[in-house]
C-alpha positions in Angstrom: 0.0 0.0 0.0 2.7 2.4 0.7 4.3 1.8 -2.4 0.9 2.8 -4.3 1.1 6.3 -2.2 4.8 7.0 -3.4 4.0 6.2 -6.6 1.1 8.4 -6.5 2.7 11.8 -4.9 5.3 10.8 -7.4 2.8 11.4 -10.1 0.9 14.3 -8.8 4.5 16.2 -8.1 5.2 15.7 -11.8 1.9 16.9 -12.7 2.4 20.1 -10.9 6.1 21.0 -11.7 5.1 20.4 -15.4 3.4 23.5 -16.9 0.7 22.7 -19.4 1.3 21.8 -23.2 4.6 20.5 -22.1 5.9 16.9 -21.8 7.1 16.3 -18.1 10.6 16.2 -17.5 11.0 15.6 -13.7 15.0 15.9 -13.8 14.5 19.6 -15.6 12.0 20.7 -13.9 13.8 20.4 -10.5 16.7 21.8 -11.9 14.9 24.6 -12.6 13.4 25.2 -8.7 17.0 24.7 -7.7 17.9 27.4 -10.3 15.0 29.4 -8.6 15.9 28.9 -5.0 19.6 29.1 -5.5 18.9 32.6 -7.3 16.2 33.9 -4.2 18.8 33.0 -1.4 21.6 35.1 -3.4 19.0 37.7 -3.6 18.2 37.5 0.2 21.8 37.5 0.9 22.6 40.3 -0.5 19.7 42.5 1.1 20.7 41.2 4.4 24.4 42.3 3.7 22.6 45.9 2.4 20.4 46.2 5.4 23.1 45.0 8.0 25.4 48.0 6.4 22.7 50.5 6.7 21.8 49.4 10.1 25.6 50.3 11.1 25.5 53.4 9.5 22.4 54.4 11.3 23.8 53.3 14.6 27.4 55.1 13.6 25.6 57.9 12.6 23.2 58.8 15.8 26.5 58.3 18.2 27.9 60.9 16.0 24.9 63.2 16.3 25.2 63.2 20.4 28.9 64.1 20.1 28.3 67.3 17.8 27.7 69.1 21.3 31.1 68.1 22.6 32.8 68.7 19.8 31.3 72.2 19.3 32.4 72.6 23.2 35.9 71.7 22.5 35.7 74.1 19.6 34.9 76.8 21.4 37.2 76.4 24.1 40.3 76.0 21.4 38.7 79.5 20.1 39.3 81.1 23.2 42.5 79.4 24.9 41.2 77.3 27.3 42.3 74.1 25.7 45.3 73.1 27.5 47.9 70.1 28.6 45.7 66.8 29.5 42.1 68.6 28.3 43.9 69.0 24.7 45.5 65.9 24.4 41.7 64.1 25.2 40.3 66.5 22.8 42.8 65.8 19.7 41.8 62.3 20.3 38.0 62.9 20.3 39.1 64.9 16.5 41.4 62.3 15.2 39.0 59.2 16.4 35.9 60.8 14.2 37.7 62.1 11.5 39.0 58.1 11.2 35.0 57.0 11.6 34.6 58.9 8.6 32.8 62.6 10.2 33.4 65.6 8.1 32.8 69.2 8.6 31.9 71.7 6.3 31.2 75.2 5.9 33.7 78.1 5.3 33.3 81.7 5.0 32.7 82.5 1.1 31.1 79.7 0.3 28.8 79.4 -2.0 25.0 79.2 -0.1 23.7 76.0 -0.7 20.1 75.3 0.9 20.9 71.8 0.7 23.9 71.7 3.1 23.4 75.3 4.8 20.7 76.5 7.5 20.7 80.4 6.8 20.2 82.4 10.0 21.0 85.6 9.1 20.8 87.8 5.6 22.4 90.6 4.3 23.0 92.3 1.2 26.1 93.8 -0.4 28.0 94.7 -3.6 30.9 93.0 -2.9 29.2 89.7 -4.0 28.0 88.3 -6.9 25.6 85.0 -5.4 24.3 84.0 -2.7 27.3 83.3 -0.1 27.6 82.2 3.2 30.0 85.3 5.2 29.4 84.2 8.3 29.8 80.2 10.0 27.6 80.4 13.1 28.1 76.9 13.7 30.1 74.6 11.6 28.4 71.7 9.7 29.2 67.9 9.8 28.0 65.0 7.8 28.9 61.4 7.6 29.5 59.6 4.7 27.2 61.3 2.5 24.2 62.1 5.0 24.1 65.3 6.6 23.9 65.0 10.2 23.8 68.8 11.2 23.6 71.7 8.1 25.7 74.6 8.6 24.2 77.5 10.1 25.6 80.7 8.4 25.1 84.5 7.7 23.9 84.4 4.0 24.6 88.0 2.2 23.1 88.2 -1.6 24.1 90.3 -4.1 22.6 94.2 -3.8 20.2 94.5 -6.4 20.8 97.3 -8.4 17.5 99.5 -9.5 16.6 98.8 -13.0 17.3 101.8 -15.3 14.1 103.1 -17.6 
């Protein structure tokens, strides 16, 4: 009796792998759902390895995002001499350490205002410029990799516009 059921599920498996108008060919047709399941696991694999990487990035990126306060801190106290023996040594570390992680600033006096990387705060118009540039850094800006995680905040001055002659 149990040979009749193997012989039967062997029957009704080649029935269903073979698609209609077509003879059945058991040995193809399994090569094929190997084909299939070999090509979904690469597939799964390799969002896995893209989601794992993101995931890292994320995590990377909001420790970097507390540390902007401290390093704005340190900053300031370089600015104004107060960054001395032990305190500057700790504080060249905290530099070098996220410059290797891959943290960037950005944003320089006469730069070119971009909306997309710059948080304007203040505006002003002169002649002395011909676009939209950023005069004044308020705050530097950082971003990892390519994500911003803080925009400059600059002093924007545009170009005086100059009354149109009739």
């Amino acid at each position: 009796m149990s040979e009749d059921l193997v012989t039967e599920v062997a029957d009704v498996t080649e029935e269903s792998i073979a698609e209609p108008g077509q003879a059945t060919d058991p040995v193809g047709a399994l090569t094929a759902d190997l084909q299939r399941l070999q090509a979904e696991y690469a597939n799964y694999k390799k969002r896995v390895e893209r989601d794992r990487s993101l995931a890292h990035e994320l995590a990377i990126s909001s420790v970097l995002i507390e540390l902007l306060p401290v390093l704005d801190d340190i900053e300031r106290a370089q600015l104004h001499g107060e960054l001395t023996g032990g305190f500057k040594a700790v504080a060249d570390q905290i530099a070098t350490t996220t410059e290797r992680i891959g943290l960037t600033k950005y944003g320089q006096e006469g730069d070119l205002f971009d909306p997309q990387i710059h948080e304007a705060l203040l505006h002003d118009t002169s002649a002395d410029v011909t676009t939209s540039t950023a005069t004044k850094i308020l705050q530097p800006g950082y971003k990892f990799k390519d994500r911003i995680l803080r925009p400059a905040r600059v002093g924007v001055t545009d170009p005086e516009e100059t009354p149109a002659t009739e």
